[in-house]
N, C-alpha and C positions, 0 to 999 in steps of 0.2 A: 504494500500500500504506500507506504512510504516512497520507495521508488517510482513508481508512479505519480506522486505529488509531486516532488521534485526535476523530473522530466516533464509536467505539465510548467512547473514554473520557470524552467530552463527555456520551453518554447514560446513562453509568453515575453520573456526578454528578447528574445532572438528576433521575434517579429517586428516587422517595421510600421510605422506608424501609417493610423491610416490620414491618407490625404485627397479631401474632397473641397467641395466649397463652402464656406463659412456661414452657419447658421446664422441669422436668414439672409436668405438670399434677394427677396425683396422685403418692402417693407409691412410692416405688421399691422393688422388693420382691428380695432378697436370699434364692435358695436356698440354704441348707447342707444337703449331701447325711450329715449325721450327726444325733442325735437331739439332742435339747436337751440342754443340764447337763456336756455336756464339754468340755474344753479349746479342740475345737472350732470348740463354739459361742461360749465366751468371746470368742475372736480374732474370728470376724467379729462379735460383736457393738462389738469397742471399734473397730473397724474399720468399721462401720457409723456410730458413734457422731464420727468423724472427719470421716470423708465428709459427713455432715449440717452438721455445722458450714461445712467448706470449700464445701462445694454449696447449701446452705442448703433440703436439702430433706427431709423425712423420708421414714424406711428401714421396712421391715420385714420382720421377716426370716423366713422360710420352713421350718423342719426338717423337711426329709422325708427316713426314713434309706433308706438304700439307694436314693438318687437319685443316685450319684456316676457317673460314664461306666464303663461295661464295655466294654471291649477284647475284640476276638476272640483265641480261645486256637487 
């Protein structure tokens, strides 16, 4: 068992890293289930605006009203 361990972790150094394209690859898009111009949309826009910095990727953000989750009644 042992040996086994150790040749699994021998092959996982050996391996070369993998290289594709950098997550994401376009920008990321931010539904608000509210229309533009309200409170909000404020919050996730400075919220958006954070995340771009931390993540380094640009946001865009989405208003579509009445796209919030409906619940069965």
């Amino acid at each position: 068992m042992r040996a086994g361990i150790v040749v699994l972790i021998g092959l996982a150094l050996c391996a070369p890293e993998a290289v594709g394209e950098p997550y994401p690859d376009r920008p990321i898009r931010l539904i608000s289930p509210n229309p533009a111009g309200g409170a909000n949309d404020t919050i996730v826009r400075i919220i958006a605006a954070k995340m771009s910095t931390i993540l380094g990727a640009s946001f865009v953000i989405d208003n579509r009203g009445g796209a919030g989750v409906r619940l069965p009644q």
